[in-house]
N, CA, C and O atoms as a GROMACS GRO file, in nm:
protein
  560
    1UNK      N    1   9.030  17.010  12.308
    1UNK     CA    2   9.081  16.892  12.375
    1UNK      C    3   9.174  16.936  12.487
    1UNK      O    4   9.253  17.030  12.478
    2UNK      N    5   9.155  16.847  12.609
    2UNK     CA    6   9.254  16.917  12.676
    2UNK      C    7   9.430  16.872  12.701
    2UNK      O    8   9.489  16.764  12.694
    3UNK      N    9   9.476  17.011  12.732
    3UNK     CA   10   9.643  16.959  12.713
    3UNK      C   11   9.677  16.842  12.825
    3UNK      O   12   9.727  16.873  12.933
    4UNK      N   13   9.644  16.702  12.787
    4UNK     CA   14   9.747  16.640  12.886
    4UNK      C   15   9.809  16.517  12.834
    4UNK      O   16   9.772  16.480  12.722
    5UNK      N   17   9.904  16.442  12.902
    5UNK     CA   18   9.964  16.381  12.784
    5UNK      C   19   9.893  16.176  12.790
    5UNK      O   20   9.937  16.081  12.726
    6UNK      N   21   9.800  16.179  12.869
    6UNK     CA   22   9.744  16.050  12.840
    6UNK      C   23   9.581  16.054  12.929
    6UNK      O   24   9.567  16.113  13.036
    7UNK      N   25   9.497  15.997  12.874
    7UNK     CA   26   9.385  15.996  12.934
    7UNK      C   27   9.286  16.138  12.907
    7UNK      O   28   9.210  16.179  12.994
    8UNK      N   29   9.299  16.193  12.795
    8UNK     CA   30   9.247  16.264  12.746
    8UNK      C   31   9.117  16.274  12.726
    8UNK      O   32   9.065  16.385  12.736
    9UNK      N   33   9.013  16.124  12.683
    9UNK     CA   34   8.896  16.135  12.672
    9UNK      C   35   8.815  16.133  12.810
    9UNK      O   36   8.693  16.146  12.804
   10UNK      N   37   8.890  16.112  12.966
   10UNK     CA   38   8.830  16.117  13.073
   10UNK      C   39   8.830  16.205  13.102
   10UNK      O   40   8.726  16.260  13.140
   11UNK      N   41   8.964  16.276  13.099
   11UNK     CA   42   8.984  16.446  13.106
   11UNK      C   43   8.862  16.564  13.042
   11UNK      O   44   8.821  16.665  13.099
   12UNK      N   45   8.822  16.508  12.904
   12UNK     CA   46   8.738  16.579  12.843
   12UNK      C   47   8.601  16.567  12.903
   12UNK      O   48   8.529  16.666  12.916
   13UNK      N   49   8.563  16.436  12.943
   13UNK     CA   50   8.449  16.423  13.016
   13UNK      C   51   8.408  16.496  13.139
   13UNK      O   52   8.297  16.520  13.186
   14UNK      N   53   8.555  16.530  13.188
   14UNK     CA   54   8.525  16.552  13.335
   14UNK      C   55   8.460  16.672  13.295
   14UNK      O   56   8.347  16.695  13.339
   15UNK      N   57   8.524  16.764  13.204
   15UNK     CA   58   8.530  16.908  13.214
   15UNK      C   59   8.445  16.946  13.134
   15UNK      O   60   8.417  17.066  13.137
   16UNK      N   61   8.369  16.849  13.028
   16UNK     CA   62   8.225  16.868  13.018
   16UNK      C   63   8.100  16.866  13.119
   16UNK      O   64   7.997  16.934  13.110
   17UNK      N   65   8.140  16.755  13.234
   17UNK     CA   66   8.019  16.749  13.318
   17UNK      C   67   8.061  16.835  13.423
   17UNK      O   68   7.986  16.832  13.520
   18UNK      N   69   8.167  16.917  13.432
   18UNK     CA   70   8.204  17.070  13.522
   18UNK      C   71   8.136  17.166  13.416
   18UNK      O   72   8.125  17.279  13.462
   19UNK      N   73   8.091  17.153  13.299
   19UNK     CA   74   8.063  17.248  13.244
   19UNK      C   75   7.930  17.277  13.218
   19UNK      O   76   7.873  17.381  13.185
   20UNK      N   77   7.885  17.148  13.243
   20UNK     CA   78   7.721  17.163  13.288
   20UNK      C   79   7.665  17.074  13.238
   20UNK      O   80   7.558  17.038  13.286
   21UNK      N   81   7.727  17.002  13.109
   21UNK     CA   82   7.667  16.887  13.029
   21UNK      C   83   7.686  16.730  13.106
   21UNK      O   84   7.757  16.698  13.202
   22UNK      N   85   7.612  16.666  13.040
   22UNK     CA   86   7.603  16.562  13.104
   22UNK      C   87   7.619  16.436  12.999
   22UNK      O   88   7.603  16.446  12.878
   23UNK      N   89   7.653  16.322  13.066
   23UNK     CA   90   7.696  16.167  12.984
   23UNK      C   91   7.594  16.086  12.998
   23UNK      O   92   7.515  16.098  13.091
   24UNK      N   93   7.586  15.997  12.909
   24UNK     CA   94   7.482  15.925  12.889
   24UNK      C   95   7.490  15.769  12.807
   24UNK      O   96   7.536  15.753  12.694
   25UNK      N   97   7.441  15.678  12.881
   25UNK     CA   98   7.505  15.547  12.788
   25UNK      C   99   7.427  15.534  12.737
   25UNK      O  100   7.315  15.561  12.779
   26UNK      N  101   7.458  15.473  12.588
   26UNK     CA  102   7.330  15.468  12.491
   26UNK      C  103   7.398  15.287  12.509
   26UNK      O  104   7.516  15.253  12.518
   27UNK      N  105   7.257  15.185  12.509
   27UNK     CA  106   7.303  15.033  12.502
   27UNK      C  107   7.288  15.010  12.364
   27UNK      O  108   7.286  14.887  12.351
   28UNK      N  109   7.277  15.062  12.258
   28UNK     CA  110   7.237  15.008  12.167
   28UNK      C  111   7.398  15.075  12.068
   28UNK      O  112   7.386  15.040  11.951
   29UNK      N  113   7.475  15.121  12.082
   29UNK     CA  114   7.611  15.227  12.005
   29UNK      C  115   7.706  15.072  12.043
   29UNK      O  116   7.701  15.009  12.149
   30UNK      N  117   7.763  15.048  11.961
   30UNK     CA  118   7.829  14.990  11.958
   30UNK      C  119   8.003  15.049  11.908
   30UNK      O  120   8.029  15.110  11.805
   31UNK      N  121   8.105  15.006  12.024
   31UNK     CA  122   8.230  15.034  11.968
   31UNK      C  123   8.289  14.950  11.987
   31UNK      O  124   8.272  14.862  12.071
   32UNK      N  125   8.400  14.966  11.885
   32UNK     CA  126   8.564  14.801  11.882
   32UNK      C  127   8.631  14.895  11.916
   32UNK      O  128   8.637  15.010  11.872
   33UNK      N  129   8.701  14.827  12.027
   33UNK     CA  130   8.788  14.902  12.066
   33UNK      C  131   8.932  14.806  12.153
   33UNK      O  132   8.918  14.774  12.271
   34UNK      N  133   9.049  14.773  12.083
   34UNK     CA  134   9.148  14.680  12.112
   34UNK      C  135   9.282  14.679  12.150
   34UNK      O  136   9.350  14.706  12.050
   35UNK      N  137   9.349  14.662  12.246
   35UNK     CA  138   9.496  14.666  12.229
   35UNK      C  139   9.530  14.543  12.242
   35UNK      O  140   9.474  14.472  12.325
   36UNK      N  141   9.627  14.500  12.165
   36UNK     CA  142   9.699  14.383  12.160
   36UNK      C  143   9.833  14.358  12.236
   36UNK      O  144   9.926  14.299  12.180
   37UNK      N  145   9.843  14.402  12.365
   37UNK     CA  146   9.960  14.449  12.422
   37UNK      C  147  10.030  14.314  12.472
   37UNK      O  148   9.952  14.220  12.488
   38UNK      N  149  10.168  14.289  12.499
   38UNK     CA  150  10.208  14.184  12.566
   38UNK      C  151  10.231  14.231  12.692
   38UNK      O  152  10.200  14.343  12.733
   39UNK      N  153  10.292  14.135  12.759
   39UNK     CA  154  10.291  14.167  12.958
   39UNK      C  155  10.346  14.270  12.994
   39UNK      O  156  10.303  14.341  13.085
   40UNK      N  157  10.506  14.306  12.890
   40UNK     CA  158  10.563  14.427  12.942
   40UNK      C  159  10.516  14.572  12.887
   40UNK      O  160  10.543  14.679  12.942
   41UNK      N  161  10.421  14.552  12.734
   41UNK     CA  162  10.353  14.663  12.712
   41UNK      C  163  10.182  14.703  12.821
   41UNK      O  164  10.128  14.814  12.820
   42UNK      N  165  10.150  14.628  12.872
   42UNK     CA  166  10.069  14.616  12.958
   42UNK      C  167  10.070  14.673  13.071
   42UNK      O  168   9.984  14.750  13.117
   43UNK      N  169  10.236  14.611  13.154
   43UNK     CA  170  10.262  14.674  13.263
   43UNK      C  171  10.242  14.867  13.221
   43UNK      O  172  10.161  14.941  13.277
   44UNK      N  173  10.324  14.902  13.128
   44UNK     CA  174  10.364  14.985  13.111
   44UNK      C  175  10.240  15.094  13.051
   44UNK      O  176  10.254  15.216  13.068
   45UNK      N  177  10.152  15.055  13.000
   45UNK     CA  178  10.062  15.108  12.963
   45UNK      C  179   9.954  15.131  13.088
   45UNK      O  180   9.876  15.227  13.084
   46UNK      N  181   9.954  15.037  13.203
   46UNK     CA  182   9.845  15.067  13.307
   46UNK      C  183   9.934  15.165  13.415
   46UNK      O  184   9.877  15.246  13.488
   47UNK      N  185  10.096  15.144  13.415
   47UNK     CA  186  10.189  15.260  13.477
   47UNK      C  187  10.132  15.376  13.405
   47UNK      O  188  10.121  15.478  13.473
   48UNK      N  189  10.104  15.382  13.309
   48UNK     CA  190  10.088  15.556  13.243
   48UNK      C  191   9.929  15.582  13.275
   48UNK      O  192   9.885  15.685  13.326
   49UNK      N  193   9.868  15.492  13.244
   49UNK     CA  194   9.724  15.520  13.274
   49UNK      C  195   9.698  15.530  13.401
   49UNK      O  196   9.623  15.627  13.416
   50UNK      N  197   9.724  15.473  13.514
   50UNK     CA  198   9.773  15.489  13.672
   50UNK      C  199   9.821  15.624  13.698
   50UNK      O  200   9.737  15.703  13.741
   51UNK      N  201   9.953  15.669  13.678
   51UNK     CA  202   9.997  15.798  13.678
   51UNK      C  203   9.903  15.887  13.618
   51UNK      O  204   9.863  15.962  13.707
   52UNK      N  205   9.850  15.913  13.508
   52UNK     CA  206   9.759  15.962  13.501
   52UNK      C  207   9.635  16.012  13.569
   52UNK      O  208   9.609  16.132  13.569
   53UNK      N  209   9.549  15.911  13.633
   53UNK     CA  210   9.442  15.923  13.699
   53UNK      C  211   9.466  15.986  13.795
   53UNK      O  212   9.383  16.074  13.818
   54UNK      N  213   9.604  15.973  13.911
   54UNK     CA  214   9.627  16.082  14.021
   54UNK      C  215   9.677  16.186  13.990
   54UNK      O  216   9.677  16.270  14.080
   55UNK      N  217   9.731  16.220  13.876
   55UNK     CA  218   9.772  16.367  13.872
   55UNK      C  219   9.681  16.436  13.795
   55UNK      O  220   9.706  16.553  13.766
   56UNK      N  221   9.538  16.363  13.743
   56UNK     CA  222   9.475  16.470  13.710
   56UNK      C  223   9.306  16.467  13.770
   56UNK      O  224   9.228  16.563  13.777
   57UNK      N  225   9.283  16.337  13.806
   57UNK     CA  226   9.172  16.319  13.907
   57UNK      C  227   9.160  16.278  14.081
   57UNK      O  228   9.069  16.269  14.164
   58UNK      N  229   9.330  16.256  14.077
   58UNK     CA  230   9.315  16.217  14.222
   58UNK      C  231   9.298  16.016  14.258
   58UNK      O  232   9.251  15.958  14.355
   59UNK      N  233   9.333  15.986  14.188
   59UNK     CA  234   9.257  15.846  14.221
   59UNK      C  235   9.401  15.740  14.249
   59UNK      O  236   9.511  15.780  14.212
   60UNK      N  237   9.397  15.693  14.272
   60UNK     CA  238   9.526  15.588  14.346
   60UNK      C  239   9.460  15.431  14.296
   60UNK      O  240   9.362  15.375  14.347
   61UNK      N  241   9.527  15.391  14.206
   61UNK     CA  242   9.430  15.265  14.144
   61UNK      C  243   9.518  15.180  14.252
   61UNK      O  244   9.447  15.191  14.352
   62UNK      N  245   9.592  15.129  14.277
   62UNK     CA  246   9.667  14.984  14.378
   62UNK      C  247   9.747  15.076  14.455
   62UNK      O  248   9.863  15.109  14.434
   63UNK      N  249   9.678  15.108  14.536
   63UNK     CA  250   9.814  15.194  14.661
   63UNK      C  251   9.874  15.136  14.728
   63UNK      O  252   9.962  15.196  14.790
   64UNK      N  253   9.851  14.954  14.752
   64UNK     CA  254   9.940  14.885  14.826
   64UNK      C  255  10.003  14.769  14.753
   64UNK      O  256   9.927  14.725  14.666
   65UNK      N  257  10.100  14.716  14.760
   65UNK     CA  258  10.172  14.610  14.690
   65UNK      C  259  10.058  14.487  14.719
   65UNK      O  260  10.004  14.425  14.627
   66UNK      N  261  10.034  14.467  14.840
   66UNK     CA  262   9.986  14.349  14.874
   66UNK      C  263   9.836  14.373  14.807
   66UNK      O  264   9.790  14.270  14.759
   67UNK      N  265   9.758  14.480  14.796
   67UNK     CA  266   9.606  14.440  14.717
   67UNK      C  267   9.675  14.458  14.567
   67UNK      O  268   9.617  14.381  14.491
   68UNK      N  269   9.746  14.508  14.521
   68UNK     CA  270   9.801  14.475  14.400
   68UNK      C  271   9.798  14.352  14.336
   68UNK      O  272   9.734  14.332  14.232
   69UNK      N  273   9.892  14.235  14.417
   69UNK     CA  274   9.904  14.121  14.413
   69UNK      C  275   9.779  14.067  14.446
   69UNK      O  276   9.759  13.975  14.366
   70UNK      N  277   9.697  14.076  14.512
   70UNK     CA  278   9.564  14.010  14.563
   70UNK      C  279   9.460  14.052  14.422
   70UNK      O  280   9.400  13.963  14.362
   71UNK      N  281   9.452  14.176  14.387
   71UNK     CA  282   9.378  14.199  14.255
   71UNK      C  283   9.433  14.163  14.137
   71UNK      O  284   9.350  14.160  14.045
   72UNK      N  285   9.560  14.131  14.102
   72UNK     CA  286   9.612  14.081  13.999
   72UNK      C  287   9.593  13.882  13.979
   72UNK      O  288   9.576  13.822  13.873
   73UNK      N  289   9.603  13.825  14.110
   73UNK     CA  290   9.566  13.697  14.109
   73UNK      C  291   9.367  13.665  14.092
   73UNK      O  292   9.311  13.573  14.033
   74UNK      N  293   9.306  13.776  14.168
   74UNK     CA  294   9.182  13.729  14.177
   74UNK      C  295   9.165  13.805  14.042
   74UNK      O  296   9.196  13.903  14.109
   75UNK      N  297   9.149  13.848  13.932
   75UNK     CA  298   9.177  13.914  13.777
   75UNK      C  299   9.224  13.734  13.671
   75UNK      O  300   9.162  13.687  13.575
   76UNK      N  301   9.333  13.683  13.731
   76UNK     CA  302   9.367  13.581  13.701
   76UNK      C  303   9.301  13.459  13.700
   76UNK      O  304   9.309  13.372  13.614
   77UNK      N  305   9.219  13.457  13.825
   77UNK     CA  306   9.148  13.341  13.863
   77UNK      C  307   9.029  13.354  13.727
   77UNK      O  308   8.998  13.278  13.635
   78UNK      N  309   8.983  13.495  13.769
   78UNK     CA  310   8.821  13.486  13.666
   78UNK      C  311   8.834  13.480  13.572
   78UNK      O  312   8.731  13.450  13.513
   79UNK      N  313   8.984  13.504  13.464
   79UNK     CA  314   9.038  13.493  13.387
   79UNK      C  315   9.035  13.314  13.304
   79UNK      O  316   9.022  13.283  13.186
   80UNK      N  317   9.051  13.232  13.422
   80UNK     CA  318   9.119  13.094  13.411
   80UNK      C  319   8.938  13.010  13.376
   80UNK      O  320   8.902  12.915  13.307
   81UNK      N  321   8.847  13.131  13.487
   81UNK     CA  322   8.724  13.069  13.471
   81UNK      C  323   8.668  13.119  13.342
   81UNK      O  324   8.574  13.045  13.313
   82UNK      N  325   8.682  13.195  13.267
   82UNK     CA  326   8.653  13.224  13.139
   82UNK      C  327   8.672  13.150  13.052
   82UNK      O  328   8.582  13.112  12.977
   83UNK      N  329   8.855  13.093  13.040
   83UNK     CA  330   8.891  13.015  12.966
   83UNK      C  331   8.802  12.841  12.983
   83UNK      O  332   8.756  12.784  12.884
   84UNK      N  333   8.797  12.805  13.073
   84UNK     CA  334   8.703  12.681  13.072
   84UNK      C  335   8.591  12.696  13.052
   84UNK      O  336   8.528  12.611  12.989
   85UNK      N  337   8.530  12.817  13.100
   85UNK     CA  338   8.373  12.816  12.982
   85UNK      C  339   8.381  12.761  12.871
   85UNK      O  340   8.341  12.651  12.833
   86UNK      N  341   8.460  12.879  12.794
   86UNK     CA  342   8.507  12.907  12.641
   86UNK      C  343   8.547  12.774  12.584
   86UNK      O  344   8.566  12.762  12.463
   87UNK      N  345   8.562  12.653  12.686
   87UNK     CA  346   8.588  12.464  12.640
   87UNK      C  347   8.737  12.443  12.650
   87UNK      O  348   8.786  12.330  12.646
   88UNK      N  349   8.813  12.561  12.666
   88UNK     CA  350   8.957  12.541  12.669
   88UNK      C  351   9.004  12.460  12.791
   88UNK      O  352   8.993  12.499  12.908
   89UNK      N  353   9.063  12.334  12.748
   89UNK     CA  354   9.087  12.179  12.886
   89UNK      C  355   9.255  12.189  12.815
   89UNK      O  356   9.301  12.250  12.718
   90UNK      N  357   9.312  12.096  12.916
   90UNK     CA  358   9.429  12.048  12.947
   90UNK      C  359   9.586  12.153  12.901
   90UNK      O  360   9.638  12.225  12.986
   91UNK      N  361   9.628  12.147  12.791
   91UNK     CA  362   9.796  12.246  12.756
   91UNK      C  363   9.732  12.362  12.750
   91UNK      O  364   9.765  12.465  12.808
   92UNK      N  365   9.609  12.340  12.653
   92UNK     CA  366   9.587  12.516  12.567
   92UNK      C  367   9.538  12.574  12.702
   92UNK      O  368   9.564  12.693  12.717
   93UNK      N  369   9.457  12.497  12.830
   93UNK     CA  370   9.358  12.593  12.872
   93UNK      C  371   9.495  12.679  13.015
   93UNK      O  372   9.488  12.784  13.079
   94UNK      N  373   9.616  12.553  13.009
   94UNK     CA  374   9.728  12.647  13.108
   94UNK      C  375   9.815  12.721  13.034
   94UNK      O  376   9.880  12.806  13.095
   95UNK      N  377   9.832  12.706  12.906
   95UNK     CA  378   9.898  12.787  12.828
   95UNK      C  379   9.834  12.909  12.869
   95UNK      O  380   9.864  12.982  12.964
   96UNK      N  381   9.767  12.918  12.807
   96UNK     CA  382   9.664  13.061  12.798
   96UNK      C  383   9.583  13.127  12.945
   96UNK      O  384   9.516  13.227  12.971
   97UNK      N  385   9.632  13.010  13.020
   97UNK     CA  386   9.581  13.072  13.182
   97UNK      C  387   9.687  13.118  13.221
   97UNK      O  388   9.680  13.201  13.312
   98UNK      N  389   9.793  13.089  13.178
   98UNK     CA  390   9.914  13.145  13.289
   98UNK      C  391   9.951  13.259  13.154
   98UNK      O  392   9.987  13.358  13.218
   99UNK      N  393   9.956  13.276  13.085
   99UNK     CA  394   9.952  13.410  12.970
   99UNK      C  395   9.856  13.528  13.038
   99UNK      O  396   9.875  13.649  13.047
  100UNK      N  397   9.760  13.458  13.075
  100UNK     CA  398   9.699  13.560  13.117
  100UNK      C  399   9.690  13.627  13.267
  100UNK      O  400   9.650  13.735  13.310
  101UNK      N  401   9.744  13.513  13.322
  101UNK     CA  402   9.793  13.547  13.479
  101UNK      C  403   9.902  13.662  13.446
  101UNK      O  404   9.889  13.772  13.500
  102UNK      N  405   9.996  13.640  13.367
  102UNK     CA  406  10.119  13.737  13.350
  102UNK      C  407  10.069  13.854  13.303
  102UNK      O  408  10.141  13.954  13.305
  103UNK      N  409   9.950  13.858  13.258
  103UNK     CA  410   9.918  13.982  13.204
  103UNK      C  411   9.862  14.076  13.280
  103UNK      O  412   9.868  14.198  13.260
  104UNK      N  413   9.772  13.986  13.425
  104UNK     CA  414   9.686  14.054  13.508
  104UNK      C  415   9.778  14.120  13.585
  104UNK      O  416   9.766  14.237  13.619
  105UNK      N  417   9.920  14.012  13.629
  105UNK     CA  418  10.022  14.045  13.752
  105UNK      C  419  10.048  14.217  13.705
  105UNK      O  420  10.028  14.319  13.770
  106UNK      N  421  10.115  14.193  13.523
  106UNK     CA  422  10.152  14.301  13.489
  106UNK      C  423  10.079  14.433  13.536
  106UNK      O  424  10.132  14.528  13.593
  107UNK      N  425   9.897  14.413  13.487
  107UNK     CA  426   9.864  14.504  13.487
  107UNK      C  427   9.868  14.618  13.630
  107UNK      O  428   9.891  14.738  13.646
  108UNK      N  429   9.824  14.477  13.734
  108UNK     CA  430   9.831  14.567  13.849
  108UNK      C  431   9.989  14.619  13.933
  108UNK      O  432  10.003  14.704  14.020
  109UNK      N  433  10.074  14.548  13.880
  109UNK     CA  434  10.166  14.610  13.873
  109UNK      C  435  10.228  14.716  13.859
  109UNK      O  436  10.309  14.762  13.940
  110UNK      N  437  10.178  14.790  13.702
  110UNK     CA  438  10.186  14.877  13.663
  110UNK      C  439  10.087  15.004  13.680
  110UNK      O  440  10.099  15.112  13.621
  111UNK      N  441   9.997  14.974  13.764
  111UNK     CA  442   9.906  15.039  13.830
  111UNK      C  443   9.955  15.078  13.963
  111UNK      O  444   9.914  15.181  14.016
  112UNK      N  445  10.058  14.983  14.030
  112UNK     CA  446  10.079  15.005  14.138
  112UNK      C  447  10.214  15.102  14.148
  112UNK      O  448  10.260  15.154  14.249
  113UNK      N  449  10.245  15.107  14.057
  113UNK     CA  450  10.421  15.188  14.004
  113UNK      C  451  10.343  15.289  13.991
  113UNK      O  452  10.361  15.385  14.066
  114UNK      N  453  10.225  15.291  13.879
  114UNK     CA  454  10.193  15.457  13.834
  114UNK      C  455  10.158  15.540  13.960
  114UNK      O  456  10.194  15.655  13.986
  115UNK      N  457  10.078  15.454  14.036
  115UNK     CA  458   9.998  15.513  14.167
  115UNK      C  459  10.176  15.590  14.266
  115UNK      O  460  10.172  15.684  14.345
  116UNK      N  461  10.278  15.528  14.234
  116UNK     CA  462  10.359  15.601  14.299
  116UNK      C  463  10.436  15.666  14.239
  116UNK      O  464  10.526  15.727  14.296
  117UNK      N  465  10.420  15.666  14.112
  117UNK     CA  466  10.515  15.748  14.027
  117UNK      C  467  10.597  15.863  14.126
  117UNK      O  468  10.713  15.842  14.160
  118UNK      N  469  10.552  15.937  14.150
  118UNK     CA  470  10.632  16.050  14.199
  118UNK      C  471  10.726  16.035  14.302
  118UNK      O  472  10.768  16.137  14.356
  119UNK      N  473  10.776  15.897  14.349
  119UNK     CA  474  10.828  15.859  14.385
  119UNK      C  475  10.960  15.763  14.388
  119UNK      O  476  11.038  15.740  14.479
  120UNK      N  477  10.955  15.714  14.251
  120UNK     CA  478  11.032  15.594  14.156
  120UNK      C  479  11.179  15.720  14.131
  120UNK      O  480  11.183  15.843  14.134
  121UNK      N  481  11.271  15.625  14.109
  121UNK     CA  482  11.364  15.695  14.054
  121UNK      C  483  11.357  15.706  13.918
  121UNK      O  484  11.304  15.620  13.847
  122UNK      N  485  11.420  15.834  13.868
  122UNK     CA  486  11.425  15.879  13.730
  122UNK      C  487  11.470  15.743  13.642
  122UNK      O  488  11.379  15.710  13.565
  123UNK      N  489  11.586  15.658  13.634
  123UNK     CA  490  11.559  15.576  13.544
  123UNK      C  491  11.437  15.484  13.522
  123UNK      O  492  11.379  15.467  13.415
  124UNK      N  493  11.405  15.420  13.653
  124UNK     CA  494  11.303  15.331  13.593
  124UNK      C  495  11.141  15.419  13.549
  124UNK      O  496  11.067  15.358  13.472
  125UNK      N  497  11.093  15.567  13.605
  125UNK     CA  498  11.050  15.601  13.575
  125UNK      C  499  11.033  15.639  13.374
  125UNK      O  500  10.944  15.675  13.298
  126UNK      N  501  11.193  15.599  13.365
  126UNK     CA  502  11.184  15.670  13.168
  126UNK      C  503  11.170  15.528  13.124
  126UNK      O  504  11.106  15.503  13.022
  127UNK      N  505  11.238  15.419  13.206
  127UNK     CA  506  11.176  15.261  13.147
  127UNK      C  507  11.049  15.193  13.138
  127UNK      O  508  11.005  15.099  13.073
  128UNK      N  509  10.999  15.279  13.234
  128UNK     CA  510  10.805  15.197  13.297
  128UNK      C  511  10.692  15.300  13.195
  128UNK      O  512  10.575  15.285  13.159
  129UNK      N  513  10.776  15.387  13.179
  129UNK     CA  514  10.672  15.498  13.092
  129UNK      C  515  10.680  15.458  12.964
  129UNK      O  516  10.785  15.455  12.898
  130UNK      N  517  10.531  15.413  12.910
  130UNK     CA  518  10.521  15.369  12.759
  130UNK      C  519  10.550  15.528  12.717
  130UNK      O  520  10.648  15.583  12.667
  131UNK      N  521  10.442  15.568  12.755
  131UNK     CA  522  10.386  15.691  12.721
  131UNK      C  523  10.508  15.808  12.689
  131UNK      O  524  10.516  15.875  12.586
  132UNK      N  525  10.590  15.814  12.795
  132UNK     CA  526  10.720  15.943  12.841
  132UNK      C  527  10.818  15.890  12.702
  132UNK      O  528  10.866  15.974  12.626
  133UNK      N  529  10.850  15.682  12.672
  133UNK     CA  530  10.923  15.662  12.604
  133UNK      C  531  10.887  15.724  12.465
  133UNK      O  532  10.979  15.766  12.395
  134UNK      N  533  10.737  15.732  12.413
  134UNK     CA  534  10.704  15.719  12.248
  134UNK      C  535  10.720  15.875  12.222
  134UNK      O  536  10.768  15.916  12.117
  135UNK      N  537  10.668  15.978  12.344
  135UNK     CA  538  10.718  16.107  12.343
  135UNK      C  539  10.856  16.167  12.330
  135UNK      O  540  10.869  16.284  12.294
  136UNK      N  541  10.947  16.097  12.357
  136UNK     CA  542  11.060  16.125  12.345
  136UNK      C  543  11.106  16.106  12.229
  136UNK      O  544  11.172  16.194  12.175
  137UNK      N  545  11.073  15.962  12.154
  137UNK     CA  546  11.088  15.942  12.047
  137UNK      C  547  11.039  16.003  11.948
  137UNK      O  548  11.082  15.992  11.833
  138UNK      N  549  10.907  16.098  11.997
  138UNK     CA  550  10.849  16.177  11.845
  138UNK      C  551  10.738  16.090  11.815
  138UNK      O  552  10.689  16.117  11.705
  139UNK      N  553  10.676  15.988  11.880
  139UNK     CA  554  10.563  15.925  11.809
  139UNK      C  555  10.422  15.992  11.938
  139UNK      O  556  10.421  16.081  12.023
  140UNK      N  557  10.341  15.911  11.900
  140UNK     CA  558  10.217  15.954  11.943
  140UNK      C  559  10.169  15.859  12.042
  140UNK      O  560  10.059  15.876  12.095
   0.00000   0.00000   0.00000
């Protein structure tokens, strides 16, 4: 496995298909796979996954504030159109639309912090880091 401290199974991929092997989607494998995060574990979890992707593949997920905000609302919108499929009308369907607006804002938010990480000052960098916080603490 390789040493890094988040994003490990992309990491492994990469350096299998540098190694000569190759990936393959099977449609029929089925996986559950869930986080139950709220807005500020969200932010903070797409900050680490963000930081991640440029320091070990190069990739800049929201490099500007303003498509940040533009991908976090249009995330929101398709979001709101889900919920009215799904039959959800009147309290429940803005309850749960604007829950989920806060969640999208978060995410790209925290995409847009990670993408500059190397730039943030040291405190909010040890506040925005799920990841830096559970390490410190000794968890996983």
């Amino acid at each position: 496995m390789p040493d890094v401290t988040f994003a490990e199974d992309q990491t492994w991929a990469l350096r299998a298909v540098e190694a000569g092997y190759g990936k393959a989607f099977v449609p029929d494998a089925v996986v559950f796979h869930s986080h139950d995060f709220g807005v500020w574990e969200t932010l903070q979890r797409n900050f680490d996954e963000a930081r991640s992707f440029q320091r070990y593949f190069g990739y800049r997920l929201q490099n500007r504030p303003a498509r940040a905000l533009t991908s976090g609302l249009g995330l929101a919108r398709r979001d709101w159109g889900w919920l009215r499929n799904a039959g959800l009308r009147g309290w429940r369907l803005f309850k749960n639309g604007m829950y989920m607006a806060l969640i999208e804002c978060a995410r790209t938010t925290g995409q847009y912090l990670g993408t500059r990480h190397d730039s943030l000052p040291g405190w909010l960098l040890r506040s925005v880091s799920r990841d830096e916080r559970l390490q410190r603490a000794g968890g996983a």
